[in-house]
N, C-alpha and C positions, 0 to 999 in steps of 0.2 A: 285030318292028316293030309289029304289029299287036295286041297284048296294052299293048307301049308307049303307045300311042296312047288305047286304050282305059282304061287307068291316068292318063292328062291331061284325057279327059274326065270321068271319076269325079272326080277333082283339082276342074277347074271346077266341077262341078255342088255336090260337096260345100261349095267354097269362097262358090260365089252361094247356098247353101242359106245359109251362116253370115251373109254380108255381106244375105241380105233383108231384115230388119227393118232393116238402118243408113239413115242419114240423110244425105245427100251433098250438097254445093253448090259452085256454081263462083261469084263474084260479080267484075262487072268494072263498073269506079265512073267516073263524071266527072260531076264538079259543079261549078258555078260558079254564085255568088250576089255580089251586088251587081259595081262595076264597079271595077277596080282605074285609081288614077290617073297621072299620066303619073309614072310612077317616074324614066326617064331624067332631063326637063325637071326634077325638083323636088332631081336631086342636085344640079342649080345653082343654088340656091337657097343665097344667103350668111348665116349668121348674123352678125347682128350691122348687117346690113346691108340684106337683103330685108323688104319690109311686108306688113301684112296685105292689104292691094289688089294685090300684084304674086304674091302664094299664093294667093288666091280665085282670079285671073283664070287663072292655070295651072293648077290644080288644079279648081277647079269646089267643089262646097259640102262640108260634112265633115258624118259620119255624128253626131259629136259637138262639143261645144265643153264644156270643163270648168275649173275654177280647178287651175293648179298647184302642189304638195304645198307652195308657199312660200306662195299665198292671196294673190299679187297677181297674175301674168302668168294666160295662159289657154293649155290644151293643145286642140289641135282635131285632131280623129281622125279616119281615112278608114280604112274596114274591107271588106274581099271575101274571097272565097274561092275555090281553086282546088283540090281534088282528085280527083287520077286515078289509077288502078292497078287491079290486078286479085286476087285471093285466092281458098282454097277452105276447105271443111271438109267432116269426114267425123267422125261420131257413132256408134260401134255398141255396143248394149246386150249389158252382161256378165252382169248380171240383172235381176229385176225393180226391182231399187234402184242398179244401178252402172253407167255408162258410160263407157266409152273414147272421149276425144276428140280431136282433132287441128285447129287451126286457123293458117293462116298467108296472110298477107296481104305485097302490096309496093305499099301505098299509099304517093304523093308528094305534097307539098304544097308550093304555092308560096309565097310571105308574102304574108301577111292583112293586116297592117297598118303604115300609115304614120302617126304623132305628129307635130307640127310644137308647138313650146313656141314661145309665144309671151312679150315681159315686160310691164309694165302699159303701156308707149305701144305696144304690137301691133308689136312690131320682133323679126324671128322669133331665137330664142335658141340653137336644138339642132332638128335632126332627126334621126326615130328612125325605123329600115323596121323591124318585124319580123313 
């Protein structure tokens, strides 16, 4: 038992001599930038139907206002962001020129953005979350 025992610590020691030079991390993430806007309140929001004063007033101002890909209506953007998760890596040198790498992450993201198309009288057309 005792020759065993002594053979596990040789084991480790050998094993932390190899893994000393590697490079190790653990990274645990949450960001959030700009404000996301009332996603529920704007899935009622009707095309065809809703105006640009009953979207501004729900919604609050857009990160963007752009002409849509037709060059009459306008697209108005509202943009944030959400990510959390956690990952690690581990780097250890095979020689002076080659390393063994390992990285894995389980970042999640929530949607960043919400589109409203508006047509040229500002009478909303499509809304887009993605």
């Amino acid at each position: 038992m005792r020759a065993r025992g002594a053979a596990a610590a040789a084991a480790l020691m050998l094993g932390g001599a190899f893994l000393l030079p590697a490079c190790a991390g653990v990274n645990f993430q949450h960001v959030r930038s700009g404000t996301a806007p009332d996603l529920r309140g704007s899935r009622g929001l009707v095309p065809g139907a809703a105006t640009l004063t009953e979207c501004l007033a729900l919604l609050g101002a857009p990160v963007a206002v752009d002409l849509d890909e037709r060059g009459a209506g306008r697209v108005l953007t509202w943009e944030w962001e959400h990510v959390h998760g956690w990952g690690f890596f581990v780097s250890v040198p095979l020689s002076d020129l080659v390393a063994a790498s390992v990285d894995y992450d389980r970042m999640g993201r929530d949607p960043t953005r919400l589109r409203l198309i508006f047509d040229e009288n500002w009478v909303l057309v499509e809304r887009i979350e993605d």
